[in-house]
Structures are given as structure tokens and as C-alpha cells.
C-alpha positions in Angstrom: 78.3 95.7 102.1 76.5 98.8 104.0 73.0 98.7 105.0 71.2 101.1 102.5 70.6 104.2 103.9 67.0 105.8 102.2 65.5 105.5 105.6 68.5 106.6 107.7 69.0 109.8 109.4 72.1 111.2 109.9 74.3 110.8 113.6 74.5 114.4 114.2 72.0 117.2 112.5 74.4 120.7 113.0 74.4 123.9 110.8 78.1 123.3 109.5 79.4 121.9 106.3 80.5 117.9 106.5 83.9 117.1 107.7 86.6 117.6 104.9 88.6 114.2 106.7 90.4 115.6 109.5 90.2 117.0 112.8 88.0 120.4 112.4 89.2 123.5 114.4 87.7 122.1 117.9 90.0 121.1 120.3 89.0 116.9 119.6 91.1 114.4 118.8 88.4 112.1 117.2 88.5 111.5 113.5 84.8 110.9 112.1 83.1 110.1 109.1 82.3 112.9 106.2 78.9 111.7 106.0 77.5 110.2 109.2 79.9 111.3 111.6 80.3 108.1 113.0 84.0 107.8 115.3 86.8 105.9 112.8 89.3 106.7 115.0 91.5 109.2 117.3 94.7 110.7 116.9 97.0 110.0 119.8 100.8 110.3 119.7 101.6 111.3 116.2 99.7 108.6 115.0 96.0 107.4 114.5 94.5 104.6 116.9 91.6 102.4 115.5 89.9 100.1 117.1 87.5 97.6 115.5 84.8 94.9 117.1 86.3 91.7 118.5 89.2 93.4 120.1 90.9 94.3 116.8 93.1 97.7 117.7 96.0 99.2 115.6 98.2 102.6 115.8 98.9 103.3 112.3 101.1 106.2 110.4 99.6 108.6 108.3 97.9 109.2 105.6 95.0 107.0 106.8 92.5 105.4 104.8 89.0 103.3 106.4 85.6 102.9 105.1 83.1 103.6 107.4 81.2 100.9 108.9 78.2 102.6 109.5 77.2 103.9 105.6 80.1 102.8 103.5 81.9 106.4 102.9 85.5 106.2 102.5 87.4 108.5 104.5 90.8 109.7 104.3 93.3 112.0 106.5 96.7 113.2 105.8 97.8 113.8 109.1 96.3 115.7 112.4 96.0 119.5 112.5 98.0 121.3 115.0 
């Protein structure tokens, strides 16, 4: 269960709109949370790696799916822009 977040402050303060679950139009690879912009994973080689704690890794197809471990959001992407 996430930590509540009343007292939290987001990762990142910007002027831009959240993340709509994909890449935005800077050249990144990173995939990152709606909310707290927190790294869920990066695309590499037509496909998404993740990487959890203990040494936990996957390559997985598209459309992706993960709840954020930071504040609970659940994320999705379709595929990676190009």
C-alpha cells in the first residue's frame, strides 16, 4: 500500500502539464510516472525494460501496465513514440 502523500511534494516542480503515459516529445527514453515523475522504466529495443529492487529486471512487449512505487498511480503506455 503507498505511503500517503498529504505531506509530499512532488519529484519534479516544471510549468508543463503531467505526462499523458509515454515518452513526451524530448529526445528520452525514460518512461515516468503521471503524477510524481518517478522512473518506471525505459524503452530500449522495441520493448520496455523494468527493473525492480532485489535484482528483479524484465523486457516486456507493449502495452505496459505498473503502479508506481513511489504514490500508487497506475500508469500505462501503448508503445514508444517515434
Amino acid at each position: 500500500m503507498p505511503t500517503p502523500d498529504h505531506h509530499r511534494r512532488p519529484a519534479r516542480q516544471t510549468g508543463s502539464t503531467p505526462r499523458q503515459g509515454g515518452p513526451t516529445n524530448t529526445p528520452t527514453n525514460d518512461w515516468r510516472c503521471t503524477r510524481c515523475d518517478k522512473l518506471l522504466g525505459v524503452f530500449r529495443d522495441g520493448g520496455m525494460h523494468l527493473r525492480f529492487a532485489r535484482g528483479h529486471e524484465y523486457f516486456v512487449g507493449f502495452p505496459v501496465v505498473a503502479t508506481c512505487r513511489g504514490c500508487g498511480t497506475l500508469n500505462q503506455t501503448t508503445a514508444p513514440m517515434r
